[in-house]
TINU-560558 format. One record per residue: x, y, z of N, C-alpha, C in turn; residue in three letters; residue number from 1. Coordinates in pm, whole numbers, plus 50000, padded with zeros to 5 digits. Atoms other than C-alpha are relative to their C-alpha. Layout:
<sites>
    n.X    n.Y    n.Z   ca.X   ca.Y   ca.Z    c.X    c.Y    c.Z  type  seq
      X      Y      Z      X      Y      Z      X      Y      Z   ALA  NUM
...
</sites>
This chain:
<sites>
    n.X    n.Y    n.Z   ca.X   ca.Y   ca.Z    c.X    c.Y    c.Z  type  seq
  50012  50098  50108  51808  79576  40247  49903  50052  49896   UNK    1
  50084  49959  50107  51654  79647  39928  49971  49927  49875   UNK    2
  50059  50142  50060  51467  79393  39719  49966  50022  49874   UNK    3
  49999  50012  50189  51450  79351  39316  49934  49906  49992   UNK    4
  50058  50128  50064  51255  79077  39109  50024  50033  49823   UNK    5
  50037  50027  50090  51243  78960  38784  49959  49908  49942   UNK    6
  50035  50089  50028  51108  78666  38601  50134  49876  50021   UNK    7
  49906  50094  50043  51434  78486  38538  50110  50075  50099   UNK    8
  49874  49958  49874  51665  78708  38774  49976  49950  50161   UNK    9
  49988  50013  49858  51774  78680  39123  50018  50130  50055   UNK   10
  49980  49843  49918  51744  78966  39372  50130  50036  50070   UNK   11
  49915  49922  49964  51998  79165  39522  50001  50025  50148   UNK   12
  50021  49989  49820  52071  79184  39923  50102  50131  49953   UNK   13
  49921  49856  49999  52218  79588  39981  50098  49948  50060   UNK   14
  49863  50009  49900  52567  79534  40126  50090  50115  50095   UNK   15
  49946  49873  49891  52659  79867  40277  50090  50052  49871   UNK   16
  49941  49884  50072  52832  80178  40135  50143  49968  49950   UNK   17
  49854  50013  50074  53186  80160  39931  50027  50104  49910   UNK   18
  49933  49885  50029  53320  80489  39833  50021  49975  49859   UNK   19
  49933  50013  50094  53353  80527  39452  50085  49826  49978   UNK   20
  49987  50119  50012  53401  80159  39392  50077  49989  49829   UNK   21
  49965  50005  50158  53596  80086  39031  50013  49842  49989   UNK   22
  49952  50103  50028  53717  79746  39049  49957  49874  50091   UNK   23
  50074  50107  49965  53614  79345  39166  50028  50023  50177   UNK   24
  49912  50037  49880  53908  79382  39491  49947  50115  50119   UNK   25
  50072  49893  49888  53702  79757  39589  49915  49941  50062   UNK   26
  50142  50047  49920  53403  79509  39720  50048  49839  50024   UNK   27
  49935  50112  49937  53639  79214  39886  49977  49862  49941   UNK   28
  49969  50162  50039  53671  78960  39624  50115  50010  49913   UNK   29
  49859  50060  50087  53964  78791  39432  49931  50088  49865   UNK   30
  50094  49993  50128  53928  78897  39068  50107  49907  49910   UNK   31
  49910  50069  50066  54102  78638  38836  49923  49987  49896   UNK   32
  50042  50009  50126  54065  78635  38475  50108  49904  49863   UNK   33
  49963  50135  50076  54159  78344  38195  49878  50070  49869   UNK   34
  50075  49974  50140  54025  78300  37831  49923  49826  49972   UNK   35
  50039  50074  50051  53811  78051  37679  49923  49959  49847   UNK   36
  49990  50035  50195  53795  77944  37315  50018  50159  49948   UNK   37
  49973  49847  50023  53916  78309  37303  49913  50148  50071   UNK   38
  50064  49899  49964  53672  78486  37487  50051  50038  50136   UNK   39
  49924  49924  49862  53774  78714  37796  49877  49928  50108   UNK   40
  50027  50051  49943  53664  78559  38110  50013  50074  50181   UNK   41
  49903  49941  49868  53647  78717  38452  49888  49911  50112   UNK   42
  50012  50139  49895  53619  78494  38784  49988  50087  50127   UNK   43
  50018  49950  49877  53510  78618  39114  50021  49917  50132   UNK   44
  49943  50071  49878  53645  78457  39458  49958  50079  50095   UNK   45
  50075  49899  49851  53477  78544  39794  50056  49830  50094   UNK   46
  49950  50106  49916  53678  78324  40059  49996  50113  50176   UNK   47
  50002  49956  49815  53690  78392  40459  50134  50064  49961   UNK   48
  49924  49918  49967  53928  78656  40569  50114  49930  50024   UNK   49
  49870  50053  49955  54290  78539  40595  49965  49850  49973   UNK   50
  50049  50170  50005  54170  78180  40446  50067  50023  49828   UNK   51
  49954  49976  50136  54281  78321  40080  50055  49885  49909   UNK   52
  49920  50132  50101  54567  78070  40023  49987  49895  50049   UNK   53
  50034  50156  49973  54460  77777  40230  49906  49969  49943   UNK   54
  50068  50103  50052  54346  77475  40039  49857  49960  50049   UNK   55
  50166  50038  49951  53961  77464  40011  49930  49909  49886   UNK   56
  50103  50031  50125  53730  77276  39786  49968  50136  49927   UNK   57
  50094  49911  50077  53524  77515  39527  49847  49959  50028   UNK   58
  50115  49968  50028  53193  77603  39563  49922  50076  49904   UNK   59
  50043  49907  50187  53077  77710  39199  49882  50024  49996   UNK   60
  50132  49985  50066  52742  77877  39137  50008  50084  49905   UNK   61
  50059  49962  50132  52604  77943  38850  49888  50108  50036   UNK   62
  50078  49913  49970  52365  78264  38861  49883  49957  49880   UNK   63
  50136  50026  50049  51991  78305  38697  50057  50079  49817   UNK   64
  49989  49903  50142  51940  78455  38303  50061  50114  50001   UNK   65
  49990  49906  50005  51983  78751  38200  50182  50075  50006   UNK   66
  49887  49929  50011  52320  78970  38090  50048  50145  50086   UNK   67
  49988  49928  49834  52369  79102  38432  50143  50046  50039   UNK   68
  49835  50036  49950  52737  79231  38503  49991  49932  50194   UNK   69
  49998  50072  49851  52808  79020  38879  50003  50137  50082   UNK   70
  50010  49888  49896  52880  79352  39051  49921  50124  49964   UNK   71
  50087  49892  50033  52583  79623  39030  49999  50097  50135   UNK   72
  50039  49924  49943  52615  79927  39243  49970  50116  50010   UNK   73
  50076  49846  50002  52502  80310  39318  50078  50071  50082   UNK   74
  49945  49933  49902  52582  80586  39560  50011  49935  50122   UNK   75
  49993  50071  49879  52505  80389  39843  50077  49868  50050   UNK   76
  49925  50113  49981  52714  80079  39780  49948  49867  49941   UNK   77
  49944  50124  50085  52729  79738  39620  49872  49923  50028   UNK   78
  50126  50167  49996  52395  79449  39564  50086  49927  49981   UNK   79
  49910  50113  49947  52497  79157  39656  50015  49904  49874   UNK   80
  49952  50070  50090  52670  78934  39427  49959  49875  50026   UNK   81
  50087  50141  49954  52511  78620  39605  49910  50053  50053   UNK   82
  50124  49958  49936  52176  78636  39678  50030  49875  50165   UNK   83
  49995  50098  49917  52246  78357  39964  50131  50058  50067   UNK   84
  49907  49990  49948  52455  78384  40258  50131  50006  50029   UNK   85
  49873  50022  50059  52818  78377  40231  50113  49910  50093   UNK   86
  49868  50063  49915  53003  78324  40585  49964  49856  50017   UNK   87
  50024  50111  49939  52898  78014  40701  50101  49886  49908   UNK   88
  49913  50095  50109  53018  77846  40328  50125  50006  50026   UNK   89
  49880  49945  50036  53300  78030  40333  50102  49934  50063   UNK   90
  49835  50027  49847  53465  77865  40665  50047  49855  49882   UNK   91
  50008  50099  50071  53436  77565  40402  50082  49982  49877   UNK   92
  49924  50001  50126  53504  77646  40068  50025  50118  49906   UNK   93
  50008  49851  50056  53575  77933  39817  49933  49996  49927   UNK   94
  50112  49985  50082  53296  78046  39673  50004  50067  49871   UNK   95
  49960  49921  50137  53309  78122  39295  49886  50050  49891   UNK   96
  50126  50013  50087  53094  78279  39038  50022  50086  49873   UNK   97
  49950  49942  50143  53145  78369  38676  49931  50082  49943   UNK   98
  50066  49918  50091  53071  78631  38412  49937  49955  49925   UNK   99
  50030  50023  50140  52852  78630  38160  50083  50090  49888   UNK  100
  49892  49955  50120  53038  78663  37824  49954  50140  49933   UNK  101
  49979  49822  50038  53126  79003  37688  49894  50094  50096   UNK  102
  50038  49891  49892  52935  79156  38002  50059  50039  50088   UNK  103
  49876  50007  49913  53138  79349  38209  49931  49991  50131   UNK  104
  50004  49976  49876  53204  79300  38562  49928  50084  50117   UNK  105
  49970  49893  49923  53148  79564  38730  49923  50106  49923   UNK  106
  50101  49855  50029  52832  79879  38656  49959  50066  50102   UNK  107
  50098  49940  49969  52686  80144  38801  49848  49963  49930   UNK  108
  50111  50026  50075  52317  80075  38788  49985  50109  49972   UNK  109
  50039  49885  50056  52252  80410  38647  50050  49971  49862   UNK  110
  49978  50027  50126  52419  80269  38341  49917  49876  49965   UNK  111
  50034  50126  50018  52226  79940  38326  49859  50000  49917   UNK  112
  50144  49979  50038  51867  79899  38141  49914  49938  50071   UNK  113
  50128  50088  49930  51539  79712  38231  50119  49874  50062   UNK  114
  49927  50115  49937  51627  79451  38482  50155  49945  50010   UNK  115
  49841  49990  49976  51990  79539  38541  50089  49934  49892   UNK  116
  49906  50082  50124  52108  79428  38194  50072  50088  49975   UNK  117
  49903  49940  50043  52392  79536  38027  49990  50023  49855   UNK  118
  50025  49981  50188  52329  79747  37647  50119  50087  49963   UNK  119
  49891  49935  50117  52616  79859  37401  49910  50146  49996   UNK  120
  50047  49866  50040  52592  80227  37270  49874  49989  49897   UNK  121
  50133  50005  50067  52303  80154  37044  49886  49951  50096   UNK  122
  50084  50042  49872  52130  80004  37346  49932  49888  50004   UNK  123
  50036  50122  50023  52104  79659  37261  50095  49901  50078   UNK  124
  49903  50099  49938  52241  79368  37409  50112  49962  49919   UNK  125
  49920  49993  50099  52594  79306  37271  49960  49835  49945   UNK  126
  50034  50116  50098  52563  79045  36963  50144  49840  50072   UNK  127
  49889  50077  49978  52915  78860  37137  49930  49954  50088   UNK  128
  50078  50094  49897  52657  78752  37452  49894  49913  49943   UNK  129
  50105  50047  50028  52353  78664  37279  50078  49876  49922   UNK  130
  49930  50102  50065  52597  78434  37027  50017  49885  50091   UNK  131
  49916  50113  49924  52754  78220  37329  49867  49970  50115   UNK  132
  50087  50043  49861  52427  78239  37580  49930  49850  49963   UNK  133
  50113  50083  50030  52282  77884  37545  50092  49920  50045   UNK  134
  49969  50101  49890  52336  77550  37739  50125  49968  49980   UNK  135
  49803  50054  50070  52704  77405  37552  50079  50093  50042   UNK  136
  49894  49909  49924  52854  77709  37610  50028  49995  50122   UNK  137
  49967  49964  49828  52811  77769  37951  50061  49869  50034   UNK  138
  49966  50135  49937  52858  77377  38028  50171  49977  49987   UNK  139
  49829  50043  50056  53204  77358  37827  50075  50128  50033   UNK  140
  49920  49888  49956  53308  77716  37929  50043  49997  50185   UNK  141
  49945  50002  49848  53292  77659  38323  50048  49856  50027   UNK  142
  49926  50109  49958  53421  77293  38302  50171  50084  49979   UNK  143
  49900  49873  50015  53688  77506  38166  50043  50069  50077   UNK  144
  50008  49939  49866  53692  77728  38458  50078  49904  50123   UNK  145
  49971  50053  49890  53699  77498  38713  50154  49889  50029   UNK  146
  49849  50075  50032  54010  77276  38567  50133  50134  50035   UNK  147
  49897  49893  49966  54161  77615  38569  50056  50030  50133   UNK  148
  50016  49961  49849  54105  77707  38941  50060  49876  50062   UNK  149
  49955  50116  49987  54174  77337  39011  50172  49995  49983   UNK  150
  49841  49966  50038  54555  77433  38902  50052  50085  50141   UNK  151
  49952  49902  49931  54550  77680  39158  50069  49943  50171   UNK  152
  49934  50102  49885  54775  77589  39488  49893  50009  50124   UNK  153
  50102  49965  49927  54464  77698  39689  49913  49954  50008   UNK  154
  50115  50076  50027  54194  77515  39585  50064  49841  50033   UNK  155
  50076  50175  49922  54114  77122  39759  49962  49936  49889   UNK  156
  50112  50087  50113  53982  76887  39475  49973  49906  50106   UNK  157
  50062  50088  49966  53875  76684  39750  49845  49995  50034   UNK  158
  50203  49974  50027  53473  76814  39704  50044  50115  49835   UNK  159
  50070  49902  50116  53331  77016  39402  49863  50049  49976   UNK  160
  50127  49957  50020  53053  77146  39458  49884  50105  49935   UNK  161
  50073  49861  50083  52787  77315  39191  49880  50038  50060   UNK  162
  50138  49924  49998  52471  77530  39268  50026  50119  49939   UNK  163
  50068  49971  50096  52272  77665  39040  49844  50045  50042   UNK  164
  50122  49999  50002  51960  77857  39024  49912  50062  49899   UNK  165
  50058  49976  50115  51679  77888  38775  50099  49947  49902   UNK  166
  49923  50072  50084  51894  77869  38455  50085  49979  50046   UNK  167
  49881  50088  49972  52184  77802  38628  49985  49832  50057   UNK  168
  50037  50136  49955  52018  77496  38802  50013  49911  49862   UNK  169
  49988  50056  50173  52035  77365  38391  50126  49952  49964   UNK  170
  49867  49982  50063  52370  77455  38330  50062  49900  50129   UNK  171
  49924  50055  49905  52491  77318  38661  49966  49800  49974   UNK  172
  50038  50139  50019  52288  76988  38628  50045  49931  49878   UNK  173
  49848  50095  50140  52509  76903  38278  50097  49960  50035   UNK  174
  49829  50010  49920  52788  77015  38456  50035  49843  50073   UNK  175
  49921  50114  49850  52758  76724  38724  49977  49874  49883   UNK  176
  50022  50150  50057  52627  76482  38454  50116  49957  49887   UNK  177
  49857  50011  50074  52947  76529  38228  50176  49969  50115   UNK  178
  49861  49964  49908  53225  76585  38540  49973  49908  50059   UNK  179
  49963  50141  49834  53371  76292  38769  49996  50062  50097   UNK  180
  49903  49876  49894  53538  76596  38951  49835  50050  50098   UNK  181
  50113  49944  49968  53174  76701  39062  49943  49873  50143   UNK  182
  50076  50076  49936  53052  76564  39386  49892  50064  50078   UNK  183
  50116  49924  49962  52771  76789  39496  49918  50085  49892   UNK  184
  50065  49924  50075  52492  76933  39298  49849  50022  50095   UNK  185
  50150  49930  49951  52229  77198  39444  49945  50087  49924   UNK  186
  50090  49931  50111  51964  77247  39198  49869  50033  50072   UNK  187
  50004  49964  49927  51788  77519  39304  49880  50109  49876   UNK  188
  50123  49958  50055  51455  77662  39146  50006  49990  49824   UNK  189
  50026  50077  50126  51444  77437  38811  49957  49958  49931   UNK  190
  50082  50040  50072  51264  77329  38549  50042  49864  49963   UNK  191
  49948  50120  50056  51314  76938  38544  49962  49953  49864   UNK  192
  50075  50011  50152  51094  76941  38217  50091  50088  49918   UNK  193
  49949  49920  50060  51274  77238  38087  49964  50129  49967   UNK  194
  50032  49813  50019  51217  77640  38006  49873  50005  49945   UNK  195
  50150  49970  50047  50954  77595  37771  49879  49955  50075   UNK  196
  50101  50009  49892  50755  77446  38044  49972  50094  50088   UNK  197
  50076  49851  49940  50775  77714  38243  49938  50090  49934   UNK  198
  50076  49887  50060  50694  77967  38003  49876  49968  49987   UNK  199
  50129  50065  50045  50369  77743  37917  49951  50032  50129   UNK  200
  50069  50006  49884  50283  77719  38279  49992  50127  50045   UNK  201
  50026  49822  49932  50331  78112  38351  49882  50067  49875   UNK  202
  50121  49905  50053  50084  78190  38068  49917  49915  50048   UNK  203
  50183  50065  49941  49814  77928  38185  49971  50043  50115   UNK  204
  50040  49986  49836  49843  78042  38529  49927  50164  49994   UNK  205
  50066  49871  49990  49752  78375  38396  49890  50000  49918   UNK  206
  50074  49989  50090  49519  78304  38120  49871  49989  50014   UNK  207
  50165  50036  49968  49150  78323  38103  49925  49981  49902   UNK  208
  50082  50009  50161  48844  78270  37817  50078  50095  49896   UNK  209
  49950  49874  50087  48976  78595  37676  50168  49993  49902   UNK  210
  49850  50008  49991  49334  78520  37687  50072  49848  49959   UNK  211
  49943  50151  49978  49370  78122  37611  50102  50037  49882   UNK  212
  49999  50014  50109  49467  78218  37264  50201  50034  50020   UNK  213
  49880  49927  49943  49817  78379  37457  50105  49873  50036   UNK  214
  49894  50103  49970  49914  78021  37591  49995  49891  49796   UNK  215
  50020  50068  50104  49826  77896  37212  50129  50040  49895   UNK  216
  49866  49954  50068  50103  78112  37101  50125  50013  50071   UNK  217
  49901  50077  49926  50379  77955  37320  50021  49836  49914   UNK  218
  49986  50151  50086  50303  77640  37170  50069  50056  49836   UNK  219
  49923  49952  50118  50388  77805  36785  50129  50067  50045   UNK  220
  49899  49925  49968  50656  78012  36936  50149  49814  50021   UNK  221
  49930  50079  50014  50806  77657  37020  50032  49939  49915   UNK  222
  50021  50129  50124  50728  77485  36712  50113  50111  49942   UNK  223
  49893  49908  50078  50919  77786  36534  50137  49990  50056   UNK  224
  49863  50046  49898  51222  77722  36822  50068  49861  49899   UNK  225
  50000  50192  50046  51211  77329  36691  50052  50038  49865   UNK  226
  49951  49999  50157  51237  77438  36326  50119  50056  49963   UNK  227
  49865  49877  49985  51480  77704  36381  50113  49968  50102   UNK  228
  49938  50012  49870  51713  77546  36652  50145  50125  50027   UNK  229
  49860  49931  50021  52035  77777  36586  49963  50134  49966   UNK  230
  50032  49821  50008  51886  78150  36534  50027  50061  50106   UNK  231
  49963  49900  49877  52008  78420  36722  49950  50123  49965   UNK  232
  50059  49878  50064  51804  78736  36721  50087  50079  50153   UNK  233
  49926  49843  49902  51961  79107  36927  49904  49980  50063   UNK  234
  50047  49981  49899  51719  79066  37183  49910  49865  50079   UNK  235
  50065  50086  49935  51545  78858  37419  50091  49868  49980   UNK  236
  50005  50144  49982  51594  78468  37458  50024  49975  49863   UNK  237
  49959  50059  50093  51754  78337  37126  49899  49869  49938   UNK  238
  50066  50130  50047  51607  78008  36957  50092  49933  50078   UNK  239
  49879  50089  49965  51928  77873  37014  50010  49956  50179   UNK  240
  49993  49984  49861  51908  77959  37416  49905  49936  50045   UNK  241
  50094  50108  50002  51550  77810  37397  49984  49899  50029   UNK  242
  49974  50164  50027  51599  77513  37272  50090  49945  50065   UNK  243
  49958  50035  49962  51865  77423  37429  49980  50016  50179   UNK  244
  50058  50012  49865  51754  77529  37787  49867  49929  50029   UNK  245
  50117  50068  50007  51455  77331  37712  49962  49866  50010   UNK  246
  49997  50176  50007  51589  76983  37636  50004  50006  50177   UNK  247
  49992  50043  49880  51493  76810  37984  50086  49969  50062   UNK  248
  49916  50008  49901  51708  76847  38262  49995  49843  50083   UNK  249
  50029  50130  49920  51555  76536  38419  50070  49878  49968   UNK  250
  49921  50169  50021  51776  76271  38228  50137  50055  50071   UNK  251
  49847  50027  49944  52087  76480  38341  49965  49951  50152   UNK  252
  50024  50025  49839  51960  76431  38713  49991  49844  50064   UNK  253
  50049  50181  49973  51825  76058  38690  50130  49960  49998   UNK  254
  49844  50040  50107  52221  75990  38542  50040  49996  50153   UNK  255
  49899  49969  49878  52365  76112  38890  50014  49911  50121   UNK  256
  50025  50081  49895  52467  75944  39179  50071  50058  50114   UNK  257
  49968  49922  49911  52645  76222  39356  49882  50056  50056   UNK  258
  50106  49931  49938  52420  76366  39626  49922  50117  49987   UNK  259
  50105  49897  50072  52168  76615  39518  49910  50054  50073   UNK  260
  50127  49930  49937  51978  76872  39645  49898  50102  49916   UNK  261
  50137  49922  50045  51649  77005  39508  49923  50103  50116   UNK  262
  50075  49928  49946  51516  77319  39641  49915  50065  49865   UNK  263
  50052  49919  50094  51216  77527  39492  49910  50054  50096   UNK  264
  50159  49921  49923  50894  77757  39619  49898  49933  49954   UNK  265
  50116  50074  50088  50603  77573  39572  49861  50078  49913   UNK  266
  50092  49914  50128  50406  77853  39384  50094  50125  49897   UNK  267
  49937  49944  50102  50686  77882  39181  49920  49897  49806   UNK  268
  50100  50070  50044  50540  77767  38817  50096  49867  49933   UNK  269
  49983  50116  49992  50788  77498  38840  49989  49924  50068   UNK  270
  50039  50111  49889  50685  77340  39112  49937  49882  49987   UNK  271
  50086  50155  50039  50457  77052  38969  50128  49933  49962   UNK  272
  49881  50106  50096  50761  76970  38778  50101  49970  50103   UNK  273
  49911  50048  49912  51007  76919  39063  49936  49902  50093   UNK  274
  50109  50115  49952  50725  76712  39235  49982  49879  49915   UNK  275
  50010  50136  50075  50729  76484  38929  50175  49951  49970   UNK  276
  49895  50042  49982  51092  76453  38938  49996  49900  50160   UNK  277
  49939  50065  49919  51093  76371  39271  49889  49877  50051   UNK  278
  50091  50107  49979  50792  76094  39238  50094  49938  49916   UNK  279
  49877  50054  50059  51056  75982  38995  50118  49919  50017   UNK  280
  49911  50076  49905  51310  75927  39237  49957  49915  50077   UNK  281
  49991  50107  49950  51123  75747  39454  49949  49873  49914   UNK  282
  50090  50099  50009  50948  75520  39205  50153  49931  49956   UNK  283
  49838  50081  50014  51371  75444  39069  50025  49966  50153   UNK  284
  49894  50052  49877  51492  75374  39453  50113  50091  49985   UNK  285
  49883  49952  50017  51707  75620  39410  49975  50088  50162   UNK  286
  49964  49968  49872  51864  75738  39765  50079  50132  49992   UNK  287
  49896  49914  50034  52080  76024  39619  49969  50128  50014   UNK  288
  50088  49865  50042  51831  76328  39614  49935  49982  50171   UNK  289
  50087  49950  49857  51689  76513  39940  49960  50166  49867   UNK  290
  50144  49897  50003  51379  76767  39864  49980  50119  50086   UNK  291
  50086  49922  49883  51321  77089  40010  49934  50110  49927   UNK  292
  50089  49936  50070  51033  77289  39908  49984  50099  50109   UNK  293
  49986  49901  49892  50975  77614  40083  49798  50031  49949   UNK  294
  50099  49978  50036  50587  77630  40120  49943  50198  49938   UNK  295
  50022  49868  49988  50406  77949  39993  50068  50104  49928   UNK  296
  49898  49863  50121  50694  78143  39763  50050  49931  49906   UNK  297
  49942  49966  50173  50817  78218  39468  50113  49947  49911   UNK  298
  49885  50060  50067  51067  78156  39221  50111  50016  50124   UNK  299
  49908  49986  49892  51296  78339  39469  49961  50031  50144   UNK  300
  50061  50068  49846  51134  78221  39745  49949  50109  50109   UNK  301
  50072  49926  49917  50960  78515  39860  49846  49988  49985   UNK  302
  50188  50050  49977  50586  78444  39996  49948  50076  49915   UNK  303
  50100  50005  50105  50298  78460  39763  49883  50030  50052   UNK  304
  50132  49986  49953  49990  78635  39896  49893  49931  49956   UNK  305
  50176  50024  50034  49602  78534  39891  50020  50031  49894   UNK  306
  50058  49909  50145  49547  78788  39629  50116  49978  49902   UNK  307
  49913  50026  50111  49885  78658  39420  50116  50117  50005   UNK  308
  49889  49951  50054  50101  78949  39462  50099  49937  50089   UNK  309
  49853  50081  49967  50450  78879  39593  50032  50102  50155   UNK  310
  49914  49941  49903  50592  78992  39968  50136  50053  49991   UNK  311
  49822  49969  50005  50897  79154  39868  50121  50003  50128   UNK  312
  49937  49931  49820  50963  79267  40293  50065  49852  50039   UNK  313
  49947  50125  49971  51022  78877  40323  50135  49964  49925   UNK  314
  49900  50056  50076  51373  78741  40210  50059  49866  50061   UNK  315
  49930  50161  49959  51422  78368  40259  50119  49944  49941   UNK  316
  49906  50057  50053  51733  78368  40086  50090  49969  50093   UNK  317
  49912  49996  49885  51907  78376  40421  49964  49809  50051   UNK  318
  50017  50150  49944  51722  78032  40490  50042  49902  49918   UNK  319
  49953  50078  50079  51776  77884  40182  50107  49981  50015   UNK  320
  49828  50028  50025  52145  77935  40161  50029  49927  50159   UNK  321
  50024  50089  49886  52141  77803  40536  49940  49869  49965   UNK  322
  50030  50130  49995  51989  77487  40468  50082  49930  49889   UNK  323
  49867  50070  50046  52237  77436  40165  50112  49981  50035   UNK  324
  49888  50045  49854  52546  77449  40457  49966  49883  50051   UNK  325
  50068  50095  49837  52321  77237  40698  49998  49890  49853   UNK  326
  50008  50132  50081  52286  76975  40383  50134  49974  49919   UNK  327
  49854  50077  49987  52663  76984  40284  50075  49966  50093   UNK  328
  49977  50088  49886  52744  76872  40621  49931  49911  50007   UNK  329
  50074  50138  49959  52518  76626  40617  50000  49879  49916   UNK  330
  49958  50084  50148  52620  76470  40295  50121  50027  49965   UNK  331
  49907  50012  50050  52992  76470  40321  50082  49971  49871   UNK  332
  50021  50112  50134  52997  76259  39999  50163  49915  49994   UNK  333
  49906  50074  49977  53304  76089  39882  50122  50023  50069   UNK  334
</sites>
């Protein structure tokens, strides 16, 4: 196993060797591809062995930031396209998970840049991702999706279940607050306040006399977001992506009444904020939401030393994705 981080990414479990790999079907998933408001679209399917064409629900996640193609591998073979377990879901439902727009599928990381992104020949992120990355899109592009798949003679509409983590926990939590079709949502290291809270809370947590002046320019950086809502600059985080990952997640969540699961690390630097969501819930009576906090780690839930650095040798993604099984059995829903 071999372990990655980034602020806004999810890590990578090694999957074993695959010979010259080219395509989605060389590393045992479906590959199905559709368009949306014209843009190319490619769809990844990971179902149990010989379960292909029997009728399952969907299990849709949404992945973290960043213009990541879904399949990254090397000489040695393929990182895992789910950071979380696979069989257990699988006996269940087919597990699906989409591209980001105009990133392809499928790299060698030897072609990839900082933090496994994907750069055009000038070595920038292409201008066709940065355009469509921000909350509407994604929300109205995978309702999109899932109506599609929903066509298919294979797929169950009798569950729908989204998870989401980090920004996908955002995108997913619209998802359920716009869709009937939606009866499970596992939001899954989130900002119930929204992005710019985190960013605020990752410079105070680092800041000192010297340094306050660092979280002072987060605050202008937003105010300029606010003024500017629709700018798109070639690199980094957009205005547009901003702002819109920023408006509070917490009204789509309060809205819901499909069963909900909140996971996070509690020295992740959203953690206060999923604690005030879920003082939230109980001060509404609301019965709909179960809590699980994984003491001690991180965004991606690997432990957090004394001294602050991070255990990489630890990977609790095996538990996490286990306790989201063990809590869709336990919440059948409708």
């Amino acid at each position: 196993m071999r372990l990655f981080s980034a602020i806004f990414a999810l890590s990578f479990l090694f999957t074993g060797a695959i010979a010259q790999p080219k395509t989605p079907e060389s590393f045992g998933f479906r590959h199905l591809t559709t368009t949306f408001n014209g843009d190319p679209v490619d769809i990844l399917i990971k179902s149990r062995n010989g379960d292909e064409q029997q009728p399952k629900p969907l299990f849709f996640y949404v992945q973290g930031s960043l213009p990541q193609p879904l399949i990254k591998y090397d000489e040695k073979g393929m990182y895992g396209v789910f950071t979380f377990p696979t069989d257990s879901l699988a006996k269940t439902y087919h597990l699906v998970i989409v591209s980001k727009p105009y990133i392809p599928v499928v790299a060698d990381v030897k072609t990839l840049g900082r933090n496994y992104t994907w750069r055009d020949a000038k070595g920038l992120v292409p201008t066709t991702y940065n355009e469509r990355n921000n909350l509407d899109y994604y929300v109205n592009r995978n309702l999109h999706i899932i109506r599609f798949l929903q066509k298919q003679p294979w797929v169950s509409r009798k569950a729908l279940v989204l998870a989401g983590h980090s920004e996908g926990s955002t995108i997913c939590a619209k998802m359920a607050s716009v869709s009937p079709a939606v009866t499970h949502l596992i939001y899954s290291g989130g900002n119930p306040l929204g992005r710019i809270n985190s960013i605020i809370q990752q410079s105070r947590r680092h800041e000192t006399d010297s340094t306050s002046h660092l979280t002072n320019e987060q605050f202008s950086y937003w105010e300029q977001v606010v003024l500017h809502p629709e700018t798109v600059h070639p690199e980094g985080d957009s205005h547009k992506a901003t702002f819109s990952f920023s408006i509070p997640p917490l009204g789509y969540l309060l809205s819901l009444s499909v069963p909900v699961l909140v996971t996070f690390g509690t020295k992740d630097d959203s953690a206060p904020f999923n604690d005030y969501l879920h003082t939230e819930v109980i001060r509404r009576k609301r019965r709909n939401f179960t809590f699980r906090s994984y003491p001690g780690t991180e965004h991606n839930f690997f432990p957090v030393r004394p001294d602050g650095s991070i255990d990489y040798s630890v990977y609790n993604w095996d538990k996490v994705g286990d306790d989201w099984y063990k809590w869709l059995r336990e919440h059948p829903g409708r």
